[in-house]
KOLGU-94727 format. One record per atom (N, C-alpha, C): residue in one letter; z, x, y. Coordinates in pm, whole numbers, plus 32768, in hexadecimal, padded with zeros to 4 digits. Layout:
REM residues N
AZXY...
This chain:
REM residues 95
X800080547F8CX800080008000X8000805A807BX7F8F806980B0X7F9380C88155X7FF6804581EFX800F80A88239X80628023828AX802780688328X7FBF80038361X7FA57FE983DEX7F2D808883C8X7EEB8090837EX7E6F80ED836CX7E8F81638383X7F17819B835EX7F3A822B83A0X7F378271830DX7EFF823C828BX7F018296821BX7F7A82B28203X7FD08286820EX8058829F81E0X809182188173X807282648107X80BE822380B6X815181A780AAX8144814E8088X81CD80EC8084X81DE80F47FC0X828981017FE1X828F80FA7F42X82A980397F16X8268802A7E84X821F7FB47E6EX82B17F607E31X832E7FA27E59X83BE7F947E1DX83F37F907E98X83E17FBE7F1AX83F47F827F86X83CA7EF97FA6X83457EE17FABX832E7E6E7FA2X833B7DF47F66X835B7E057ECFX837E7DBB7E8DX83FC7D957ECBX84907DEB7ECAX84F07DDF7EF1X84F27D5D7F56X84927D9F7FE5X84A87D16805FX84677CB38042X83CF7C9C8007X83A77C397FF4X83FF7BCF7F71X83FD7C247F1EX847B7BAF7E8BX84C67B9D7EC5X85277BE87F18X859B7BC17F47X85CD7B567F94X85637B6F8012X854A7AEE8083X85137A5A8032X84CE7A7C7FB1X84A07A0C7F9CX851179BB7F44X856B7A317EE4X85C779F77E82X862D79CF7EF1X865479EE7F43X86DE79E97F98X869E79587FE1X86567979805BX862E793080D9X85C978D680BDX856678CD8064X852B78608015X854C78057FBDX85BC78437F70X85D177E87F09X865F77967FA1X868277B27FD4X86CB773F8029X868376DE808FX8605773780C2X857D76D0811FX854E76A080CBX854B76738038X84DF76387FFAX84D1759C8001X855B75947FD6X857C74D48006X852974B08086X854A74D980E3X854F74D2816FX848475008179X848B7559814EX83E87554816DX8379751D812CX83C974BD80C1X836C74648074X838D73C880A9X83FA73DB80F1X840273598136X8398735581D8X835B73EB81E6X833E73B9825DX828B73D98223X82A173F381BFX81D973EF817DX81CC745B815BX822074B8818FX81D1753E8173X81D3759180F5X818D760080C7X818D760A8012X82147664800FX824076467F7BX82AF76987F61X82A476D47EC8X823E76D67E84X820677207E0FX823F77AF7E2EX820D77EF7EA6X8244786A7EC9X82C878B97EB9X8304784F7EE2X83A1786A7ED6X840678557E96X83AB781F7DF4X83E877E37D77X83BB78397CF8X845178857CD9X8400789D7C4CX843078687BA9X83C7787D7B7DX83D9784D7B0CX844878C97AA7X846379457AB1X84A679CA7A9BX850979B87AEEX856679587B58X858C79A27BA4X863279F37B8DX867E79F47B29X86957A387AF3X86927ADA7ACBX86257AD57AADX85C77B4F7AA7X85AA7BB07B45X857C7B627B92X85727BB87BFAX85F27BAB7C4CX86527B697C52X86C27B947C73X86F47BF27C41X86F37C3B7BC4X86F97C867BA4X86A77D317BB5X86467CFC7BCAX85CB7D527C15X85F87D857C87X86277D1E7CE6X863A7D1D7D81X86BD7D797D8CX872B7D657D3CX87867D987D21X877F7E1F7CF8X87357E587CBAX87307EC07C7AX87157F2D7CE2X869A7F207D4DX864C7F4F7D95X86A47F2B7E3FX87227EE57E15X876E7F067E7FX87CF7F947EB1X87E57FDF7E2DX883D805C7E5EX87D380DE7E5BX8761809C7E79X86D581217E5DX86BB81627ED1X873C81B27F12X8719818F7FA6X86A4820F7FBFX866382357F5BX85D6828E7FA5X856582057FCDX859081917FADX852F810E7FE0X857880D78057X85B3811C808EX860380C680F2X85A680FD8183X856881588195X850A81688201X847E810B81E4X845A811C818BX83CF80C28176X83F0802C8162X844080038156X848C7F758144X847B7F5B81D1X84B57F888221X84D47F6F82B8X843D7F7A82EDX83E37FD282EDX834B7FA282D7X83147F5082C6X83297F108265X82F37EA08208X831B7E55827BX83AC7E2C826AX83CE7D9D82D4X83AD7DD68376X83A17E3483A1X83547E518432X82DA7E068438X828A7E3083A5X81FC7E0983CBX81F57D6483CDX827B7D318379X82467C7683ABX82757C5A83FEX82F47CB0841EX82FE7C588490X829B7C7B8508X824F7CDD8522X81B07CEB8580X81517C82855DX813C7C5984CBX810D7C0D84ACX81317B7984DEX81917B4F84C0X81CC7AEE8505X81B37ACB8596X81F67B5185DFX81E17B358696X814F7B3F8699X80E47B778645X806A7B748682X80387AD38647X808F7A6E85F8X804779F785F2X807379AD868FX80F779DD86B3X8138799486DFX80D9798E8772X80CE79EA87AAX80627A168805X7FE079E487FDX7FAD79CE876CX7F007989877DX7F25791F8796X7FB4789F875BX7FBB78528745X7FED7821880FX8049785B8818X8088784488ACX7FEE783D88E7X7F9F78AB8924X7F2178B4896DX7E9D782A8956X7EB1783788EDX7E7877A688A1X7E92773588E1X7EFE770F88E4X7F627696891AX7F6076738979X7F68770A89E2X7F4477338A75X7EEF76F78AADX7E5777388A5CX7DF377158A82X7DC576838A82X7E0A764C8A08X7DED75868A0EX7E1D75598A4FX7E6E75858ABBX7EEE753E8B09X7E8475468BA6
């Protein structure tokens, strides 16, 4: 996984870590709630989850993933403010 085209490697156990994690922790509690308001929640349900709690767990005291972890969640949350920005300007502009 390269992060923001600089050829620098992300380890694929960092990522796992924030993405399973956010989804086993902070998904599996939005799921009610975001299927009541339409939106999909396949994502944030697993059928293992057991299993990757255990995963998530494991790859928590790995702290040579604890710099590329913090990467990982940098790059969504850029990701994020750059929806938030098309979406705000968007809005702007219909107004």
């Amino acid at each position: 996984m390269n992060f923001q085209g600089t050829g620098k490697r992300l380890s694929s156990a960092a990522a796992s870590y924030v993405l399973h994690g956010a989804h086993r922790r902070g998904g599996r509690v939005l799921a009610a709630t975001m299927g009541k308001a339409g939106l999909p929640t396949s994502h944030v349900l697993y059928s293992d989850g057991p299993q990757v709690e255990a995963l998530v767990k494991g790859l928590r005291n790995r702290t040579r993933i604890a710099d590329d972890a913090v990467r990982v969640f940098q790059g969504l949350l850029d990701v994020m403010d750059e929806i938030d920005q098309q979406t705000t300007s968007t809005t702007t502009m219909k107004l």
